[in-house]
C-alpha positions in Angstrom: 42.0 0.6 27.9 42.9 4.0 28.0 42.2 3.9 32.2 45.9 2.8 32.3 47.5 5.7 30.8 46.9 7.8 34.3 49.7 5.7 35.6 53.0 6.7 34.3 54.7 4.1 32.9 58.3 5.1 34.1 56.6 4.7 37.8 55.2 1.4 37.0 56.0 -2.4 37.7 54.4 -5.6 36.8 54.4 -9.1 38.6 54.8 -12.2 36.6 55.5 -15.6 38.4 54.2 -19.2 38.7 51.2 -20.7 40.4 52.9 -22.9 42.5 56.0 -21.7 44.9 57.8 -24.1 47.2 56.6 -23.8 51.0 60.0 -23.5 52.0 61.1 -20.5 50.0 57.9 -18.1 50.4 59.2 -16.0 53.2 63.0 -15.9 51.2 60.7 -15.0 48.3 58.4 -12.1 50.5 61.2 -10.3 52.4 63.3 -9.8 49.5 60.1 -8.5 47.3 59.6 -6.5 50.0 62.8 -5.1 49.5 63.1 -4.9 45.7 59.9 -2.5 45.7 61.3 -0.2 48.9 64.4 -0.1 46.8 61.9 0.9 43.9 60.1 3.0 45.5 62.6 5.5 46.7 63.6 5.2 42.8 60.0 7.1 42.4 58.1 3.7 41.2 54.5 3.8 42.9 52.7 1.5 40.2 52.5 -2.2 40.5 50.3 -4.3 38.3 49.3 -7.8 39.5 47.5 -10.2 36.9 45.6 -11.5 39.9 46.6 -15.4 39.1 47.0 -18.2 42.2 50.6 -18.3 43.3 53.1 -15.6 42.8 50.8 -12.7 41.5 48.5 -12.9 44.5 51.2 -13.5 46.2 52.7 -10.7 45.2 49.6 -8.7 45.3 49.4 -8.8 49.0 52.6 -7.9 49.9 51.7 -4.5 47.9 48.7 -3.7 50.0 51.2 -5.0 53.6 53.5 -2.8 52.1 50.8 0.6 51.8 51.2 1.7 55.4 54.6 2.3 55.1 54.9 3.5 52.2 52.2 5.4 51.2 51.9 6.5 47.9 52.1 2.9 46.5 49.5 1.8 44.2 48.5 -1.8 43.5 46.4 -2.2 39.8 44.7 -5.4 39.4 44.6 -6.6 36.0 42.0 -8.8 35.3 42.0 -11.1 32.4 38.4 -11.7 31.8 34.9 -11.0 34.0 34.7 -13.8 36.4 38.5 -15.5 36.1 37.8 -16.5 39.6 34.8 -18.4 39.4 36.0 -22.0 39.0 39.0 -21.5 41.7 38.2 -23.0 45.1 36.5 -21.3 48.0 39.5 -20.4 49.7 41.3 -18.9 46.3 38.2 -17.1 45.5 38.1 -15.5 49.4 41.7 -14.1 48.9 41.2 -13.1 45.2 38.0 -11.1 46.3 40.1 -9.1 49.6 42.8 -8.3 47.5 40.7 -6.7 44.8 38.6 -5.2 47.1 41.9 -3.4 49.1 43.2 -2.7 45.2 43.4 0.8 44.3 42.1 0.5 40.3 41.6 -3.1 38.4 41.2 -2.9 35.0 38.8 -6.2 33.3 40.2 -6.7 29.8 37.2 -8.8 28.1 33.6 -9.4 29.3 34.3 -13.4 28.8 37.3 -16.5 28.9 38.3 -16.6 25.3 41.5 -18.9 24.2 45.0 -16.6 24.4 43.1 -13.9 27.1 45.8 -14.8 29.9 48.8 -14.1 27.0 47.0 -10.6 26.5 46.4 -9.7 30.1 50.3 -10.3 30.5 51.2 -8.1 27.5 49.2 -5.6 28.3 51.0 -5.7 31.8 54.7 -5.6 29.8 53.4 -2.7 27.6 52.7 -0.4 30.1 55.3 -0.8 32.7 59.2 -0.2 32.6 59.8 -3.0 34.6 59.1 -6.5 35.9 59.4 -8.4 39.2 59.4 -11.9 38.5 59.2 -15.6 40.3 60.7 -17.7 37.1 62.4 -20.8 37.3 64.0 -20.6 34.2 61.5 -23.1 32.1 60.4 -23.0 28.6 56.8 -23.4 28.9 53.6 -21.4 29.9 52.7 -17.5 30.8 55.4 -16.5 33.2 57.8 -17.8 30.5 55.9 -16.3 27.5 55.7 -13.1 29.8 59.9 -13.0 30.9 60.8 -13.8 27.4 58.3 -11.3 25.7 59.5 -8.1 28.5 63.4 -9.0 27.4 63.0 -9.1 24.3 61.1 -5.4 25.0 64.0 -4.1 27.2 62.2 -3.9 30.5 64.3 -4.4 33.3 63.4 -7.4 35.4 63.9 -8.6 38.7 63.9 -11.9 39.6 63.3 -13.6 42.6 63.5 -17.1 42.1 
């Protein structure tokens, strides 16, 4: 994986969130991402990695690539757990997974194939090369985006959330 290492990791910020956020708090939860990563941005961060799940990483994604024509030096890195971790999503899900990679600037693929734990490894990889994360955590004790908050913490990163 050394394709990563072109990015510094001082200028670089990774998503974490879950797959399901509440109707009524998307646009809370997209203006003030929107002006987290301005804020970051005139801080010199121009990296942001995206795990490419349903919900908040796509989510999150998106608002990246909105963002590009205002700010143009930002960067949006898809980092794909495994070959194909679309294939089994819906129609729809599949549609928005395949614009967004195709607008990404870089995605990374981290195995060929699914294998038990690859989502856990896509999301440190994410934490070990980035300062930072911007997160969408409720605060639970279960599942990645808790495994992901607790695991950048206990790393020192600095994280953002948005919940």
């Amino acid at each position: 994986m050394e394709m990563i290492n072109k990015y510094n990791i001082n200028e670089t910020v990774a998503f974490t969130g879950h797959r399901s956020i509440d109707p009524s708090k998307v646009q809370r939860v997209k203006q003030e991402l929107r002006a987290k990563v301005k804020a970051l941005y005139a801080q010199g961060v121009r990296y942001y990695l995206s795990g490419m799940a349903l919900g908040f990483d796509m989510l999150a994604a998106e608002e990246i690539l909105s963002l590009k024509a205002e700010l143009p030096s930002l960067k949006l890195i898809a980092i794909i757990p495994f070959d194909g971790q679309c294939n089994r999503w819906n129609y729809r899900d599949q549609g928005r997974y395949k614009r967004i990679l195709a607008a990404a600037d870089d995605s990374i693929v981290l195995s060929d194939g699914f294998f038990k734990g690859c989502y856990l490894k896509r999301n440190d990889f994410m934490i070990d090369h980035s300062c930072g994360l911007i997160a969408y955590y409720d605060g639970g004790y279960k599942g990645g985006t808790f495994y992901t908050f607790k695991n950048a913490k206990a790393k020192g990163k600095d994280i953002i959330n948005l919940f």
